[in-house]
Residue frames as a rotation matrix with the C-alpha (Angstrom) as fourth column:
UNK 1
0.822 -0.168 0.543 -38.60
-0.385 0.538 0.750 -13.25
-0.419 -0.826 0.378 10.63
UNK 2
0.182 -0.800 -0.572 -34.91
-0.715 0.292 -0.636 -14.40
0.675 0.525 -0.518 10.15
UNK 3
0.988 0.105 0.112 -33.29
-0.131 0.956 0.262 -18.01
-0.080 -0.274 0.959 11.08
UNK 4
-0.245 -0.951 -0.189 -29.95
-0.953 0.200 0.227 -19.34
-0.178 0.235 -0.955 11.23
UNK 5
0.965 0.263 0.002 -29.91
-0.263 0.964 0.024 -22.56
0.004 -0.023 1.000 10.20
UNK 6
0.174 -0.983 0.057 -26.78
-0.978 -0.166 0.128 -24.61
-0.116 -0.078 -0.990 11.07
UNK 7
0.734 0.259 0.627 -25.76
0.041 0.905 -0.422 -27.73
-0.677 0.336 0.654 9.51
UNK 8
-0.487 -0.749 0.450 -23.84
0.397 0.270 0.877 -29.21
-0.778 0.606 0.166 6.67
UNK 9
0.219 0.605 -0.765 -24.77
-0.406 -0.657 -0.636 -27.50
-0.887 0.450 0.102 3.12
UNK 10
-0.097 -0.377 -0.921 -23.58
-0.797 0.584 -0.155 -30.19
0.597 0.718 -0.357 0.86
UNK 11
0.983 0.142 0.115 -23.69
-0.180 0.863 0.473 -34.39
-0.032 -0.486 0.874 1.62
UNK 12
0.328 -0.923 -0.204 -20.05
0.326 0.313 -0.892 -34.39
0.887 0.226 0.403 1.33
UNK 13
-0.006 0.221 0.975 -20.28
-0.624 -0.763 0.169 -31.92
0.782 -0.607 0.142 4.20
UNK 14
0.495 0.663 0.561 -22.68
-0.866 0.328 0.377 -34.30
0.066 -0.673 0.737 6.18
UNK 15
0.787 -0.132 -0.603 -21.04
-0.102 0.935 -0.338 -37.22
0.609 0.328 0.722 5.07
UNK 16
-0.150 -0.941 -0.305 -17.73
0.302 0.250 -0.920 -36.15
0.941 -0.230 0.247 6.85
UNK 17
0.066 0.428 0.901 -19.83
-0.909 -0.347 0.231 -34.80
0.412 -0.834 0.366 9.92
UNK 18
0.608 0.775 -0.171 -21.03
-0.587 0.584 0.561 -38.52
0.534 -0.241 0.810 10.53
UNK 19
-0.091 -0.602 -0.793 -17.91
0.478 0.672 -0.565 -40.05
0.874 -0.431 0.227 12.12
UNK 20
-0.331 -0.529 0.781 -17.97
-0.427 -0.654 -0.624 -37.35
0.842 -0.540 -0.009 14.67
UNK 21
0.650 0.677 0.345 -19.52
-0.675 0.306 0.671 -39.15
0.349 -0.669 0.656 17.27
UNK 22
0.946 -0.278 -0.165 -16.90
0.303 0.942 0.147 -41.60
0.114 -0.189 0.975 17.29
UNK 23
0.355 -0.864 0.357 -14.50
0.111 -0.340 -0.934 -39.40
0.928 0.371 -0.025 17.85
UNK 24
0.947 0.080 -0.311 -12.79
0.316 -0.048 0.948 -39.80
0.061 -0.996 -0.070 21.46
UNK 25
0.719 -0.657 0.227 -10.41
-0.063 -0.386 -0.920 -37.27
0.692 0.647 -0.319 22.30
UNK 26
-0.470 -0.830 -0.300 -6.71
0.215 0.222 -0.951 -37.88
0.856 -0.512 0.074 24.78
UNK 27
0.727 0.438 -0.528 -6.98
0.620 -0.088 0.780 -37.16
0.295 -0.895 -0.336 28.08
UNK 28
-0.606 -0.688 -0.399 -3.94
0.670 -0.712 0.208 -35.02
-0.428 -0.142 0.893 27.86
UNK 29
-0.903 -0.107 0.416 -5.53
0.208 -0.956 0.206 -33.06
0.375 0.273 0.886 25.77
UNK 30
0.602 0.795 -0.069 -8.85
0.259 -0.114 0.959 -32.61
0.755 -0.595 -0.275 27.87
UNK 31
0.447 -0.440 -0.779 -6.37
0.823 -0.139 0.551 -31.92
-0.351 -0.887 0.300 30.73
UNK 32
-0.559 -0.741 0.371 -4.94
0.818 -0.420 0.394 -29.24
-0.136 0.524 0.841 28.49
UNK 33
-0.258 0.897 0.359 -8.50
0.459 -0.213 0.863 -28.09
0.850 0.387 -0.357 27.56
UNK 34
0.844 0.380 -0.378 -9.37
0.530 -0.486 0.695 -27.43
0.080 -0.787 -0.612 31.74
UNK 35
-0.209 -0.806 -0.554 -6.02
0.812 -0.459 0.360 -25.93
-0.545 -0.375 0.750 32.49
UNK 36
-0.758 0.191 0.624 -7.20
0.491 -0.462 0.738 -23.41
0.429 0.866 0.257 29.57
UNK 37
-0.276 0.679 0.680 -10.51
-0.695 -0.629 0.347 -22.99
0.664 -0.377 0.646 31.13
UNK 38
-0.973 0.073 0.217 -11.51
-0.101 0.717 -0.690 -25.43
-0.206 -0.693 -0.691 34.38
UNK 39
-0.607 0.784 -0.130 -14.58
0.433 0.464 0.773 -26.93
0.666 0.413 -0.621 34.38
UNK 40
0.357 0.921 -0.156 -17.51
0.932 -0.339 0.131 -24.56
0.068 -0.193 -0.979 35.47
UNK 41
-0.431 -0.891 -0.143 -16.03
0.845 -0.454 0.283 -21.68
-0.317 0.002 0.948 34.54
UNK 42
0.289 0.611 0.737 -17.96
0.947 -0.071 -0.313 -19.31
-0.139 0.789 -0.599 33.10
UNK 43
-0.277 -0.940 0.201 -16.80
0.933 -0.214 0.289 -17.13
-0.228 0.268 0.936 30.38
UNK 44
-0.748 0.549 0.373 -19.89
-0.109 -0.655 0.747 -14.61
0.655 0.519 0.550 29.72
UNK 45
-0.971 0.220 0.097 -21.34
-0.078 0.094 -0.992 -13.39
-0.227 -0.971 -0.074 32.52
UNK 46
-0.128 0.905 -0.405 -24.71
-0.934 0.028 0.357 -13.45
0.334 0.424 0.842 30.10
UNK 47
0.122 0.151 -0.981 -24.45
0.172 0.970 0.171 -17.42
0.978 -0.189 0.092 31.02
UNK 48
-0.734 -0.308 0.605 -24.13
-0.586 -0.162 -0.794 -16.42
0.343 -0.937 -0.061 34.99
UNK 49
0.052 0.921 0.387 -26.92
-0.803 0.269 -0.532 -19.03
-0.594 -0.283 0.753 36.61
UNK 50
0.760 0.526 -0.383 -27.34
-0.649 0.649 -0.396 -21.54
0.040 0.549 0.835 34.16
UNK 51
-0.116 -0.422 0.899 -25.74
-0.507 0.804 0.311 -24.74
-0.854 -0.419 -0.307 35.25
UNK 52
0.096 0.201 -0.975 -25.19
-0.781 0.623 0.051 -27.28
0.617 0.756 0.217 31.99
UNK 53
0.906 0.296 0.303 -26.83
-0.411 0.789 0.457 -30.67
-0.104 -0.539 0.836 33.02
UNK 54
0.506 -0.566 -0.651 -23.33
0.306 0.823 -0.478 -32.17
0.807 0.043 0.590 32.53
UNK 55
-0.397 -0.888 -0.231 -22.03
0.115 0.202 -0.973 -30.38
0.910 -0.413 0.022 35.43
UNK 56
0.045 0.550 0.834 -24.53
-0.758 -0.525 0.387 -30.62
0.650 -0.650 0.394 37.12
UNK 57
0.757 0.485 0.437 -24.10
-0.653 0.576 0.492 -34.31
-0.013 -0.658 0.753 38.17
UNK 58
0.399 -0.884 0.243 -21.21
-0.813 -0.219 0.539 -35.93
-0.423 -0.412 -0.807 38.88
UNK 59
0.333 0.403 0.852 -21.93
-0.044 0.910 -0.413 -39.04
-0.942 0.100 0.321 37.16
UNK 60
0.609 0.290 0.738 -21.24
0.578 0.475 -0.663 -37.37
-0.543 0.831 0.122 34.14
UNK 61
0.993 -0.057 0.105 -19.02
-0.031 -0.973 -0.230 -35.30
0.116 0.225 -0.968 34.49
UNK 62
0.429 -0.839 -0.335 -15.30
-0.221 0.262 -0.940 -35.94
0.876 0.477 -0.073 33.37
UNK 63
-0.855 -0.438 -0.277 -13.72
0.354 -0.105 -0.929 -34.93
0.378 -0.893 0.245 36.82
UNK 64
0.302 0.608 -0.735 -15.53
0.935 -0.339 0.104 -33.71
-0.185 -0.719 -0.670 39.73
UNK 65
-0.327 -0.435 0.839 -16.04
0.748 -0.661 -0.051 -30.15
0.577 0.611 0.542 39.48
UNK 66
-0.670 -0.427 -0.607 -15.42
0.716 -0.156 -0.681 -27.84
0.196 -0.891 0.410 41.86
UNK 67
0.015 0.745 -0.667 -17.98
0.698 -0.485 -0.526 -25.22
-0.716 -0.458 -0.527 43.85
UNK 68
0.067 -0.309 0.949 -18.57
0.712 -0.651 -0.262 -21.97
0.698 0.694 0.176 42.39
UNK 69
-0.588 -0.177 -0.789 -17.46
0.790 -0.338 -0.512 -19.31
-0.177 -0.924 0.339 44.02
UNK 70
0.464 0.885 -0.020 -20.21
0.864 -0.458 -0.208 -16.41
-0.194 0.079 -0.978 44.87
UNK 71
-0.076 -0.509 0.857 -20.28
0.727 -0.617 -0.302 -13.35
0.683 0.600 0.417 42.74
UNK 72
-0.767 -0.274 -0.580 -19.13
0.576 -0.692 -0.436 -10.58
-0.281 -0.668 0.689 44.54
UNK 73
0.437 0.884 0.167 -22.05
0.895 -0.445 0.014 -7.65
0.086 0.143 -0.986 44.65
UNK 74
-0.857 -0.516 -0.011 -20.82
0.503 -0.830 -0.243 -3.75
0.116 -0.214 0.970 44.37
C-alpha cells in the first residue's frame, strides 16, 4: 500500500505555512483569476458532476455563479 502524504517536511516549512489563513487576496486579482477561468468551470471532464459546496450556495460564493450549460451528447 502506498500514501502521499502532503504537508510541510521541516517546522520552518510549517512555521511559514501558518500565516496562510490570513492571507486575503485583491479583488483585481480574483477578477483576473475568473477572467482566466469563470467560476464553475470545469477543467477535467473527470470532475464533470461534482458541484464544490462553495458553488453550490450563493451565500458563499464570491459572485453569483452562473448556470451550467448541458453537455452536449454524440
Amino acid at each position: 500500500m502506498t500514501s502521499v502524504l502532503i504537508g510541510p517536511r521541516t517546522f520552518e516549512q510549517l512555521e511559514g505555512l501558518l500565516d496562510a489563513p490570513e492571507v486575503v487576496l485583491d479583488p483585481a486579482l480574483l477578477d483576473a483569476i475568473d477572467e482566466l477561468v469563470p467560476p464553475g468551470v470545469t477543467l477535467n471532464r473527470v470532475d464533470e458532476g461534482y458541484l464544490p459546496p462553495w458553488l453550490g450556495e450563493d451565500s458563499a460564493a464570491r459572485r453569483r455563479v452562473p448556470p451550467r450549460p448541458a453537455l452536449a451528447t454524440a
